[in-house]
Structures are given as C-alpha cells and as structure tokens.
PAPAFI-365984 format. One record per residue: x, y negated, z of N, C-alpha, C in turn; residue in one letter. Coordinates in steps of 0.05 Angstrom, whole numbers, padded with zeros to 5 digits, always signed. Each point is the difference from the previous one (the first is absolute). Layout:
XYZXYZXYZa
...
END
This chain:
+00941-02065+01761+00029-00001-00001+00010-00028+00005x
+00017+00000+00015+00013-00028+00010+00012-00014-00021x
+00012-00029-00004+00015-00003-00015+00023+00022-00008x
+00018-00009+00027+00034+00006-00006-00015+00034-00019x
-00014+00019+00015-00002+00023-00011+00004-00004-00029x
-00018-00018-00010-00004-00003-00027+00023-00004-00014x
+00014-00025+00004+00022-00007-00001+00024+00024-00009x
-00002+00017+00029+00014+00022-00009-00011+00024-00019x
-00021+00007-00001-00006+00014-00026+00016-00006-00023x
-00012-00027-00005+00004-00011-00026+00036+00003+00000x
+00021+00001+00019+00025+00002-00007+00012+00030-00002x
-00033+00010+00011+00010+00031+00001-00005+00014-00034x
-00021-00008-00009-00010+00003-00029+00032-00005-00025x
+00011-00029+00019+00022-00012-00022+00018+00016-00004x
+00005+00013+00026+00030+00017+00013-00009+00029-00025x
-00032+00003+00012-00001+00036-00020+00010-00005-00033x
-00012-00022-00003+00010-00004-00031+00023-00010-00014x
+00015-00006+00024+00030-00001-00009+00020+00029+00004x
-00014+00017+00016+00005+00031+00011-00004+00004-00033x
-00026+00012-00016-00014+00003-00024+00016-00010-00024x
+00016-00029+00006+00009-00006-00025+00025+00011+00008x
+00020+00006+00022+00027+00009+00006+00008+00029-00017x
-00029+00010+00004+00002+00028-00017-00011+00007-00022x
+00004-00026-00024-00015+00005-00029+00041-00006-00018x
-00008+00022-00007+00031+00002-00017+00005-00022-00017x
-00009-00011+00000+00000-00023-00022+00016-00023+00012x
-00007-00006+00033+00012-00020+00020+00035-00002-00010x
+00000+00030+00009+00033+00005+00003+00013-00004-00021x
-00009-00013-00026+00018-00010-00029+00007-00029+00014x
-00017-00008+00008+00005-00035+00005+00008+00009+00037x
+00029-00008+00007+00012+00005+00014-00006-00022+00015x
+00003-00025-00004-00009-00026+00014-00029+00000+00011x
-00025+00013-00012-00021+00001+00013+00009+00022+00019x
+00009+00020-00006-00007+00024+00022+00019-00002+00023x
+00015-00026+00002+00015-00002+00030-00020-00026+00008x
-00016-00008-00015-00012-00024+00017-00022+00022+00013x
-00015+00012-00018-00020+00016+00014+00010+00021+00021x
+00026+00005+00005+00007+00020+00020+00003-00020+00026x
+00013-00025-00009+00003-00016+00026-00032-00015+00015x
-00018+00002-00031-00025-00011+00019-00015+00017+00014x
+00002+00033-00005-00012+00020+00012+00011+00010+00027x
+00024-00008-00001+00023-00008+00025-00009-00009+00021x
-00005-00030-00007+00003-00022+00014-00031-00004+00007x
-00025+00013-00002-00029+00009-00001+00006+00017+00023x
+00011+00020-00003+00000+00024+00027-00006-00007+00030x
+00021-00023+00014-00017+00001+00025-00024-00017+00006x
-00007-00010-00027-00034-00012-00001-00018+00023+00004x
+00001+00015-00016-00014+00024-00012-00001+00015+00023x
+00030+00009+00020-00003+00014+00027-00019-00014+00019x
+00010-00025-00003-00026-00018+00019-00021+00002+00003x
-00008-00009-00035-00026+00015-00007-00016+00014+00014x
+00003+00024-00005+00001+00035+00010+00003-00005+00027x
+00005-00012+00014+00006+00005+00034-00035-00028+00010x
+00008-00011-00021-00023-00019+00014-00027+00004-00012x
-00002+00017-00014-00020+00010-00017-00018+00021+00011x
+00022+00021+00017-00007+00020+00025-00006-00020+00016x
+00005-00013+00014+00002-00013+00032-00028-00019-00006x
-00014-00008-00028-00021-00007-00005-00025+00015+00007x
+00004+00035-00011-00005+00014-00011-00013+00015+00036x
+00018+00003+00012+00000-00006+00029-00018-00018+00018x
+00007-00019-00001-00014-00026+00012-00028+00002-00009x
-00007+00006-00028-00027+00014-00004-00009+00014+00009x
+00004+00026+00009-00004+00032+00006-00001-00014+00031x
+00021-00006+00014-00011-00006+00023-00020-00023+00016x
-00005-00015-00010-00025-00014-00010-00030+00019+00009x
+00005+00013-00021-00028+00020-00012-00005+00007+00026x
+00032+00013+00013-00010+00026+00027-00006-00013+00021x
-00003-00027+00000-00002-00023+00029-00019-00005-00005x
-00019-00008-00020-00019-00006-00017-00025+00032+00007x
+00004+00023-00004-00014+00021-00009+00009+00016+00019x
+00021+00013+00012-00003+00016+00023-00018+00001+00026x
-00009+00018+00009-00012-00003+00021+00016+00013+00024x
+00022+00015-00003+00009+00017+00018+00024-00031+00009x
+00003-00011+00032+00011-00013+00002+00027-00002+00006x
+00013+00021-00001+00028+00011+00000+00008-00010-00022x
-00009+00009-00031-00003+00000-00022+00005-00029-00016x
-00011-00022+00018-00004-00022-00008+00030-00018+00011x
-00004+00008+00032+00031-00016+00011+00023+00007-00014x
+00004+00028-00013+00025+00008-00012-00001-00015-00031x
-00020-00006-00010-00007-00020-00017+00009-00031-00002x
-00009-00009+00023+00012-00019+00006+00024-00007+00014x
+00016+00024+00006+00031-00006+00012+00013+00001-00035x
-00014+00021-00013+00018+00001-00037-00007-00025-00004x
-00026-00014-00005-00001-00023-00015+00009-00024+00009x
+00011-00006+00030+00025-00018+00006+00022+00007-00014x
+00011+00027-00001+00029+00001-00010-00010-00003-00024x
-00010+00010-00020-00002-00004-00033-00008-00029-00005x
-00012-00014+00020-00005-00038-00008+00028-00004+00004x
+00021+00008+00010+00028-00010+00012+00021+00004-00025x
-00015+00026-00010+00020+00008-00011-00002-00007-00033x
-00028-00025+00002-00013-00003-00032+00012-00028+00009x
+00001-00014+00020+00011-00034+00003+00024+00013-00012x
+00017+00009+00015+00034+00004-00008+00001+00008-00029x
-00016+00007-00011+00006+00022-00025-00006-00037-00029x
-00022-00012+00017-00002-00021-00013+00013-00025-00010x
+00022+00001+00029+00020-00021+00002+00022+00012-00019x
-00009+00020+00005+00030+00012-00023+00001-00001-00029x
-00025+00004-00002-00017-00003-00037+00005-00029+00002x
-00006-00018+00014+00003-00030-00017+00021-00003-00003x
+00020+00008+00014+00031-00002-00008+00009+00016-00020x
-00009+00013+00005+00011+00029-00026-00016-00014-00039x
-00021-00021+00006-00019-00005-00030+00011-00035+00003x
+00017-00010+00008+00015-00024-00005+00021+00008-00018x
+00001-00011-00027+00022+00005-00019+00027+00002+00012x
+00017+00021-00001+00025-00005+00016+00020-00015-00020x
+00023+00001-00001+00021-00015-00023+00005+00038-00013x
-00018-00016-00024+00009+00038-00025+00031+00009-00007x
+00016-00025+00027+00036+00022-00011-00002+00016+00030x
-00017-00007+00024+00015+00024+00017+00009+00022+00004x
-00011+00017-00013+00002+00031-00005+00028-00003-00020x
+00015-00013-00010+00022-00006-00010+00027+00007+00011x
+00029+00011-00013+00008+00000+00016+00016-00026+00000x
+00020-00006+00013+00008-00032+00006+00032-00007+00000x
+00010-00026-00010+00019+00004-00007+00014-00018+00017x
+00021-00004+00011+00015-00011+00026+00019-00011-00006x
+00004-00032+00010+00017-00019-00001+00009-00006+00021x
+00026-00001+00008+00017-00014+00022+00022-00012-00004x
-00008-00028+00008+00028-00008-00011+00006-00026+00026x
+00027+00003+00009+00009-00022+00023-00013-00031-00006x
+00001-00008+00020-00013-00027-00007+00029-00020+00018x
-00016-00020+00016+00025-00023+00014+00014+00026+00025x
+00021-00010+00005+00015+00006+00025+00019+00028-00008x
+00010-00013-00030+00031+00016-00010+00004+00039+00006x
+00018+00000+00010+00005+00028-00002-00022+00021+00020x
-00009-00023+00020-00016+00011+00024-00030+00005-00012x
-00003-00019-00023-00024+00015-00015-00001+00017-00023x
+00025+00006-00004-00007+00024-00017+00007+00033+00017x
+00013-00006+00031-00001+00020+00014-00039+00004+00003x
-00005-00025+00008-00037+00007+00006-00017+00013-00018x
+00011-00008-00030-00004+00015-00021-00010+00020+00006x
+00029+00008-00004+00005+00038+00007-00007+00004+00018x
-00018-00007+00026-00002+00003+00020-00038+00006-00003x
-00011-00012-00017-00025-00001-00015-00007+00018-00017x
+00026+00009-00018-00010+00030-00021+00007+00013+00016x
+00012+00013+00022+00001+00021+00023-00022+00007+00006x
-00016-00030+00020-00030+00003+00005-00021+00013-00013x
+00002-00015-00025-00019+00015-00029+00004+00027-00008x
+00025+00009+00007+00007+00034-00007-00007+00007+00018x
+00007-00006+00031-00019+00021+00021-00030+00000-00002x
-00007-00024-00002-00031-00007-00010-00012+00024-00021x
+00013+00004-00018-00005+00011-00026-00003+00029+00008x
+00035+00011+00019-00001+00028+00001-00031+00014+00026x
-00007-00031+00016-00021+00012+00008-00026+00005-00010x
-00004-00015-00024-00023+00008-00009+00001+00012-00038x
+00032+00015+00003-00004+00019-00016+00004-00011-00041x
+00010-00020+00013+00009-00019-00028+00014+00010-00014x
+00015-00006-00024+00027-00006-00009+00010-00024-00006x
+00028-00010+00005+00010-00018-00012+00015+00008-00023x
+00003-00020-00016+00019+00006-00015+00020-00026-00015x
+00013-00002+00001+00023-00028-00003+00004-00006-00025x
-00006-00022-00005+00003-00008-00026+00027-00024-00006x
-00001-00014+00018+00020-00010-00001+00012-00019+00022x
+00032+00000+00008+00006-00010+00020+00024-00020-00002x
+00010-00019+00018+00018-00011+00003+00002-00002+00024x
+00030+00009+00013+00006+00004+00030+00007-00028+00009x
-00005+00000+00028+00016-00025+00009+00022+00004+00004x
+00016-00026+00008+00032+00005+00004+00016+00010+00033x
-00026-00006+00016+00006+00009+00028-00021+00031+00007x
-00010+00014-00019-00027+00020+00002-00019-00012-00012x
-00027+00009+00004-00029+00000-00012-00001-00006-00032x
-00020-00024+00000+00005+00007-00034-00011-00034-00006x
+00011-00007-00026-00010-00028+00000-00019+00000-00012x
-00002+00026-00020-00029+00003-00012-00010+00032-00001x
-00019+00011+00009-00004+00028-00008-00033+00002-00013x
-00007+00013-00027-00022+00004-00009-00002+00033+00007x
-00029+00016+00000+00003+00021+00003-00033+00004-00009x
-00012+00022-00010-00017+00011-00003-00006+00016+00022x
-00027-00007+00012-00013+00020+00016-00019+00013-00012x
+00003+00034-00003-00031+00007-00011-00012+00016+00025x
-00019+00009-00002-00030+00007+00009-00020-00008+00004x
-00023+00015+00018-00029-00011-00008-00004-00026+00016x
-00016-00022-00012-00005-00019+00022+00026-00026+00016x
+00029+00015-00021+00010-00020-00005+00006-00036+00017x
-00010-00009-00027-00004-00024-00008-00015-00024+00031x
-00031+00026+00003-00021-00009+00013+00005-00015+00024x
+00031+00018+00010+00008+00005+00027+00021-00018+00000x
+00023+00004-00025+00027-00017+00004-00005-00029-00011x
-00026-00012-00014-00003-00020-00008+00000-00024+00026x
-00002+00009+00023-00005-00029+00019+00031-00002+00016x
+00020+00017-00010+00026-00008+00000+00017-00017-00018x
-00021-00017-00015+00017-00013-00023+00004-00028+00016x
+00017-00011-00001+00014-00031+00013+00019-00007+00017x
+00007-00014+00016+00029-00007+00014+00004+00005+00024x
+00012+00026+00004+00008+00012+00031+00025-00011+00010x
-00011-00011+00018+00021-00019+00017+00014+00020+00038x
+00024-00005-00008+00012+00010+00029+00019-00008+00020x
-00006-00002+00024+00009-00014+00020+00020+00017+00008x
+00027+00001+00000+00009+00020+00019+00036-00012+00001x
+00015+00016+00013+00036-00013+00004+00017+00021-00028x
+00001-00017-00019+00015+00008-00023+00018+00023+00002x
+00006+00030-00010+00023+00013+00004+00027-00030-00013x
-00005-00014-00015+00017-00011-00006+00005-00028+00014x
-00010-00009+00033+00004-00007+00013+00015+00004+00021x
+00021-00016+00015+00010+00002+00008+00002-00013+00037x
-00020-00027-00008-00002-00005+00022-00022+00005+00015x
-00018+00023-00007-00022+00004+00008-00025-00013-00004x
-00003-00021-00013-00029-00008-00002-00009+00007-00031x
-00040-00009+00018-00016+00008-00017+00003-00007-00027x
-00001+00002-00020-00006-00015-00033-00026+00012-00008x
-00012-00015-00016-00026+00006-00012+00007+00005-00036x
-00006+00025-00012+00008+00002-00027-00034+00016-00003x
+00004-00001-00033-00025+00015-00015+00012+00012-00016x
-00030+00022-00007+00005+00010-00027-00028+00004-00017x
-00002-00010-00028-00022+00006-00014-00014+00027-00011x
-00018+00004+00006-00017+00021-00006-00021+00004-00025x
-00008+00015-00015-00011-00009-00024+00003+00034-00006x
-00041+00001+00003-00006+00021-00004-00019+00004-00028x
+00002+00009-00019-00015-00002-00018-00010+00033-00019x
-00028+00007-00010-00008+00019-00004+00019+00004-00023x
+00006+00036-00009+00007-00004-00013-00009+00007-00031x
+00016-00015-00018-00015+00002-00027-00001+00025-00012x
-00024+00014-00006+00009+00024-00029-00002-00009-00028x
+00006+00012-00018-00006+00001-00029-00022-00011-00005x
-00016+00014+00017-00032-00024-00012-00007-00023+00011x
+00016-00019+00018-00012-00016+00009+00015-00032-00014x
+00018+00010-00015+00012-00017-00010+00010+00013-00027x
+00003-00013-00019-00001-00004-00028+00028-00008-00005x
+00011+00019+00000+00035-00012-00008+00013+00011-00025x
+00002-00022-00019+00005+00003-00028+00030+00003-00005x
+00014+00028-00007+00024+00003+00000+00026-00025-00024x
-00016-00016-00006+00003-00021-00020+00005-00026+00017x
-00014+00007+00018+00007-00024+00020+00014-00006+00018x
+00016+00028-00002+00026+00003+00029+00027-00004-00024x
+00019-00011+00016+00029-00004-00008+00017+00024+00010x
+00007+00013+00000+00011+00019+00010+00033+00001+00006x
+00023-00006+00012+00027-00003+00002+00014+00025+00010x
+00019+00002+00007+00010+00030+00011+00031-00012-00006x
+00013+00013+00041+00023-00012+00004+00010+00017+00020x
+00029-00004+00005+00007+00023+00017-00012-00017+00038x
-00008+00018+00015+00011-00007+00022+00010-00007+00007x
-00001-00021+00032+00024-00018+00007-00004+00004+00033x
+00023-00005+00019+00001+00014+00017+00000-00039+00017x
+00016+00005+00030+00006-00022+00010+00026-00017-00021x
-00008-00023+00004+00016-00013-00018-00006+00003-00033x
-00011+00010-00009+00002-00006-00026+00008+00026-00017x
+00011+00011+00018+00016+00032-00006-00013+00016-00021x
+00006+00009-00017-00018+00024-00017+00005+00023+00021x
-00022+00008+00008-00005+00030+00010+00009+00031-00025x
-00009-00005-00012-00008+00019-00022+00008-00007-00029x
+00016+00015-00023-00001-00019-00021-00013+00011-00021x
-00032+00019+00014-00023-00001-00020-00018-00022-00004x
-00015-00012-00016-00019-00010-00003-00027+00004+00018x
-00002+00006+00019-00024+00019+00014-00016-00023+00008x
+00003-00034+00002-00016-00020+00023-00016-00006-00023x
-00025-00012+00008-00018-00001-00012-00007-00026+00009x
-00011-00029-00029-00003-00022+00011-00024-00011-00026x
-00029+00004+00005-00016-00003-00009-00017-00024-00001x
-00004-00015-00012-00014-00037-00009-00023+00006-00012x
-00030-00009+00017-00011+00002-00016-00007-00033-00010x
+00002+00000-00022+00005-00023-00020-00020-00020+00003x
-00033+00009+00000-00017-00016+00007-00004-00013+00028x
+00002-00003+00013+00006+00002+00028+00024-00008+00012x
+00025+00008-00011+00025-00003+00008+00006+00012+00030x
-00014+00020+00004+00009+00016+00023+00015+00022-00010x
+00027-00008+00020+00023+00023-00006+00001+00021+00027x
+00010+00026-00008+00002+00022+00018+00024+00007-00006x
+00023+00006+00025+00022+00016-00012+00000+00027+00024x
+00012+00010-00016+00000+00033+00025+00029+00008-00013x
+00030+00009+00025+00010+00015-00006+00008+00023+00030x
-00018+00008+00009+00006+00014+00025+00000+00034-00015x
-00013-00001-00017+00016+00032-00017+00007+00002-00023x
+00021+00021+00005+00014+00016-00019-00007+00002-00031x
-00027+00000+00006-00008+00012-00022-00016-00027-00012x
+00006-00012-00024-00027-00017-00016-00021+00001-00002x
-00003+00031-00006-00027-00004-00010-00022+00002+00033x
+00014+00010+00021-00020-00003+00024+00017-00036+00015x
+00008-00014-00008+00007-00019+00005-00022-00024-00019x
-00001+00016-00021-00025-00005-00021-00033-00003+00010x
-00003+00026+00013-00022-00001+00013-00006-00018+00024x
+00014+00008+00018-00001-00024+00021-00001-00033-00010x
+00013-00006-00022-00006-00032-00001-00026+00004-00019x
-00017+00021-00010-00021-00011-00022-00014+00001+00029x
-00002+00013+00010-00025+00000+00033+00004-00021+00005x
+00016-00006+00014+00013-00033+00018-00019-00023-00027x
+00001+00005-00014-00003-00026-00036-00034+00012+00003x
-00003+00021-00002-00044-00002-00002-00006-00019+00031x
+00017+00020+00022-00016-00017+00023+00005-00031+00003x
+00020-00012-00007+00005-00032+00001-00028-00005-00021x
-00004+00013-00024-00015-00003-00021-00027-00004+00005x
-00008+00018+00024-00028+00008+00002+00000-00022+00025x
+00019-00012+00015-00006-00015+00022-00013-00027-00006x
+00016-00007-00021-00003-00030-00014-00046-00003-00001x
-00003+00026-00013-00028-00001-00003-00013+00003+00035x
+00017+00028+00014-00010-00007+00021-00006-00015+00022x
+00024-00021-00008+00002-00026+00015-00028-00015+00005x
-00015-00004-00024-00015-00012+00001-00024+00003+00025x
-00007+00032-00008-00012+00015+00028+00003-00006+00026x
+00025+00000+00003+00017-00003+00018-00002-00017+00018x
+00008-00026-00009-00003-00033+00001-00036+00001+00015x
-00022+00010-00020-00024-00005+00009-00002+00009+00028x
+00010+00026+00003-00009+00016+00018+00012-00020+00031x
+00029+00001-00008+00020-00010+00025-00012-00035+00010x
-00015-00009-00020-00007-00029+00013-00029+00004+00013x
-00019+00028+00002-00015+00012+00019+00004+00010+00016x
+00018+00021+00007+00016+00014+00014+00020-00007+00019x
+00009-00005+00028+00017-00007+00008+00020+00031-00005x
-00012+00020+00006+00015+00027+00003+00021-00003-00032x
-00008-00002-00017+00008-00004-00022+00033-00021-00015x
+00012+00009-00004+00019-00024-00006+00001+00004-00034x
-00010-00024-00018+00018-00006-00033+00025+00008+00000x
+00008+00016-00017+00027+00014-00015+00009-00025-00001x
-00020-00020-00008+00017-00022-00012+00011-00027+00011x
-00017+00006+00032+00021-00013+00025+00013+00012+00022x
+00031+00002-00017+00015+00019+00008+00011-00014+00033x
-00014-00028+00009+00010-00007+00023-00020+00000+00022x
-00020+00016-00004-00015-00002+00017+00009+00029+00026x
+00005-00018+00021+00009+00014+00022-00019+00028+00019x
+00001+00023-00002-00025+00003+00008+00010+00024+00029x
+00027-00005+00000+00004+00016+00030+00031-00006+00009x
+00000+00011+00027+00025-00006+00016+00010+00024+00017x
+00025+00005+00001+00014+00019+00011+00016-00013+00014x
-00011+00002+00033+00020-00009+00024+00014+00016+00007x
+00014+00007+00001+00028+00027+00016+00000-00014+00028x
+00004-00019+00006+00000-00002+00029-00027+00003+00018x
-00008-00009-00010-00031+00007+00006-00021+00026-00001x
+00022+00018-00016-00003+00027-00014-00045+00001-00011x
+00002-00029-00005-00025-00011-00019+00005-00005-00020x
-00030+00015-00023-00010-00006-00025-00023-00018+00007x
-00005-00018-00019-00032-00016-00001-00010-00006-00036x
-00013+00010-00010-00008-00012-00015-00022-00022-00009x
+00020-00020-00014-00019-00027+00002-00021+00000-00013x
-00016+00012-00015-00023+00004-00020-00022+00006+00025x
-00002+00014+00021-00023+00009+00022+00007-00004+00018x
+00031-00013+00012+00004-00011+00029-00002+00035+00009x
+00017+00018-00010-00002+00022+00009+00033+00005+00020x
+00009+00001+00023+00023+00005+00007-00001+00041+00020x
+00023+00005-00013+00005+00023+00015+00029+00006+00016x
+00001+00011+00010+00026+00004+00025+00013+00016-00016x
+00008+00013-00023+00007+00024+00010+00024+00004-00035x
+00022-00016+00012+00009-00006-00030+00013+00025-00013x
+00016+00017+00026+00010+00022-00008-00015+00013-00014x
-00024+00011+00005-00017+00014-00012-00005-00008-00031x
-00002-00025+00009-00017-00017-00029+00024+00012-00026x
+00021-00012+00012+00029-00003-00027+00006+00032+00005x
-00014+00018+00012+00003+00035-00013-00023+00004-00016x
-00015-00020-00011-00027+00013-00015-00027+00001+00009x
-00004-00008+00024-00025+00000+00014-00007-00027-00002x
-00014+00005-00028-00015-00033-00003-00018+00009-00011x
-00013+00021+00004-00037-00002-00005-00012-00018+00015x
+00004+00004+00020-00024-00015+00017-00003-00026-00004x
+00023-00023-00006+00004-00030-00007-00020+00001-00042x
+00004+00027-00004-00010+00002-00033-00033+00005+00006x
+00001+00014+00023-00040+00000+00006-00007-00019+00012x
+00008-00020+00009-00014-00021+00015+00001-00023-00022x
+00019+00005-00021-00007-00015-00034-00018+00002-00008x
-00002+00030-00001-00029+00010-00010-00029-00011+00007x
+00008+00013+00023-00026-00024+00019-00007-00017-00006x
+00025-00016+00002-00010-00041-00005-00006+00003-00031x
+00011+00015-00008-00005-00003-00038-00039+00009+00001x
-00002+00025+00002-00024+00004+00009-00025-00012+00006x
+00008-00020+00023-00019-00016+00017-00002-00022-00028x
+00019-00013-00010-00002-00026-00017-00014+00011-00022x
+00001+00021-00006-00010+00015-00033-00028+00006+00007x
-00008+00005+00027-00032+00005+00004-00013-00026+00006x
+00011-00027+00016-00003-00018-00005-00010-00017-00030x
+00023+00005-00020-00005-00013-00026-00018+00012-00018x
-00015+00028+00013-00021+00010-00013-00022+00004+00002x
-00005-00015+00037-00029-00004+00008-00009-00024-00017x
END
C-alpha cells in the first residue's frame, strides 16, 4: 500500500467513527457537539469520494499489471496496456487533487457569509458604485442559487447606498465570497458629471463568515440594549413606535443599531447577528492577519485600504491586482459573471497553499 493510500484509510476509519458517533442518542443532548460532528462528516465527504475513486484506479493499475505480466494471449495484453495508460492518468490527476483536497482549508468556508459595502472617496459617485456592487453580488448570488438577505442599509443621496450589510446564506458561502473582501476602485464619467470626464471613486468591501450561537459566547449581561423610534431623511421620526434597535456591547464597546423594520423584535434579531459576527471577527482577525501576510489572494478585514481591483468603463476592463489578472468584459462582470476572476483566486490560493506544505 502506498503512502497517500494509507493516509487515506486512516481518514476513512476517522470519517466511519464520526458516522457511529452521529447516531448514538446520547450526541443529540449536547447540541454543540452534534453540529461540530455533522460539519466534520461534511467537510470529510469529498476526501472520502476521492478516496474511493483512487482506491479503484489503484485497484486497477494492479489488475492490469498482473494481465501484462501473466497473459499469454497478445490481444489480451495490448488492451492491458492501452487501460493501464489511462488508469496511471487518471491516478496522477486523482493525486493532485488529494493533496489539495488533505491541505487544511480555513474551517469557516462551508459558512454562510456576511456582506459589507460601504462608499469610500469620490462622494455621491461612490455610493452610486456601491449600489452598483450589491447588484453584482445579487446576480452573482441568483446564479449560484444563494439568498440574500438585508440587514441593514443607508441610501445614498444621488442612488446606491453609503452603506449596505446583507446576509448571504448557502452552501460554500464564505469559501467563495471571502476573496471579495477590500477596495474596489472605478474608472468611469460620473452620472453626476457634467463635463464628461473620467473620475476615479471606490468602494469598501468586507466579507466576513458568519457567526452562530456557538461560535461566540455572548453574555446577555453584556449587551446595553436602547430602543427608539425611527428616523427618516433629516432627522424625521418615521414611525412613533419604539421598533429601532441600538445594541452596545459593553466590553468591547461595539455598537449596532438597526431600524429598517417595523417590527423590534426582528429589528432585534438582525442587530444580535450583525453584534456575534463583528464579535467572532475580532478573534477571527487574528487568523486572518496570518493568513493575508502569506497569501497575496487574501486581503486582512483589518486593512480595509488595501486595493485589490479596478473597474474601467472606458476600457470596458476589470484587472485584479492580487494575480495581475485583467478581463475585457465589464458588462458581463457588473451582471454577476465573476466566477471565473473567483477561480483563478482559487488557483493562485491553491498553488501558494501546496507550496507552504511541501
């Protein structure tokens, strides 16, 4: 048995016994183990498929062996050796995939992820780009079957938004929207220009997993809790219920306010989410920081000026500066077609992660 085989046994043995403990009634009292053990039996699966595919294609490469080896009928032997080219082809590829697949990935991707946009320099023209960025992210989203969901907003005064947070859930998340976190910059002739030229404005990006119940420890002793009516442009009371919600947590001094609904108590919910994930970042920062000063693909939450792409409109060019990656094709890009700039992340993320583990 080869190494890697071994290798994989031994994670196949780990996977059966976390299968074994998923279904001893006893798990399901302690609610915090039995979502860690559902997400590690999860997050095992396309090892385990691997496994099993390269385990056959071993299993193969042996068997045909034998008949090159031990046949005498010579028909018998050439068809032998046309399989045992493709099954050596198909055990390299199956291999390159296992070392990638048994490199620790970051344990929030399977997460779902929580979304920051907020205008940066160049006034009203960047909070149209704003809005011009959660567009992208919703077509993005509706193609691969997401949800968004809005947690909280402030409009700009000419369109877009000066700040929009929003919850994305589904599977894989995080994995995907994490190498959109930092400062999208755009070249183009302002709607709120007049004499036609270019201006250059941004907007900040800040993507972060998001927190549940168990990943953070939030002591209801520790939040300040306020409640006030809504306020519109100007100062205006909207409403003259109590419904806005403006939550401190004390140790920390991070404040959250939410009044985009009606209702308190789901104006309630939206700022305790918004308060775990700031909560759980502070620790994840740290991660973060390590990873991003390895990583060019990578940007720190916590250098919110690090530039990592450009939107020419005249040029009808994207480039991102992290891989010197440029593409033609902006219309496309700003309707949601930004996988491909998110797989060639991958890639370079990839290549540097098999690097730091030879």
């Amino acid at each position: 048995m080869n190494d890697l085989l071994g290798k994989l046994e031994e994670i196949y043995k780990r996977w059966q016994t976390i299968a074994d403990e998923i279904a001893q009634p006893e798990v399901m009292s302690n609610m915090k183990h039995y979502i860690k053990l559902n997400k590690d039996y999860k997050d095992l699966m396309p090892v385990i498929e691997a496994y099993k595919a390269y385990k056959n294609v071993v299993e193969n490469i042996a068997n045909a062996k034998q008949i090159i080896a031990t046949e005498k009928d010579d028909d018998f032997r050439e068809m032998a050796k046309a399989e045992l080219d493709v099954f050596q082809k198909n055990k390299d590829e199956l291999e390159e995939k296992i070392r990638l697949l048994l490199i620790p990935s970051d344990p929030q991707d399977s997460k779902n992820a929580q979304l920051e946009i907020r205008a940066g320099t160049g006034g009203n023209e960047a909070s149209i780009f704003a809005g011009d960025l959660f567009r992208m992210y919703q077509h993005y989203c509706d193609k691969k079957g997401w949800r968004m969901e809005v947690l909280s907003l402030t409009e700009g005064s000419v369109g877009g938004y000066k700040e929009i947070i929003v919850n994305i859930l589904g599977d894989g998340v995080y994995g995907l929207m994490k190498y959109e976190s930092g400062v999208h910059r755009v070249q183009r002739v302002p709607q709120t220009e007049a004499q036609g030229r270019v201006h250059t404005s941004a907007a900040s990006v800040v993507v972060l997993p998001e927190a549940d119940e168990f990943d953070v420890e939030l002591k209801q002793s520790d939040i300040r809790k306020d409640v006030y009516c809504s306020s519109g442009p100007g100062g205006q009371s909207v409403n003259t219920t109590y419904s806005a919600v403006r939550l401190t947590h004390i140790p920390t001094g991070i404040v959250v306010a939410i009044q985009d609904e009606k209702s308190q108590l789901q104006n309630l919910e939206k700022a305790m989410l918004i308060l775990r994930t700031r909560l759980f970042e502070r620790e994840y920062q740290k991660y973060l920081d390590e990873v991003s000063s390895k990583r060019k693909t990578m940007v720190s939450t916590g250098d919110r000026s690090a530039k990592i792409r450009t939107y020419n409109y005249p040029q009808n060019r994207v480039t991102d500066h992290r891989i010197n990656y440029t593409m033609y094709n902006l219309i496309g890009f700003m309707d949601g077609d930004i996988q491909d700039i998110i797989e060639a992340l991958q890639i370079a993320e990839n290549s540097e992660r098999l690097k730091a583990a030879e």
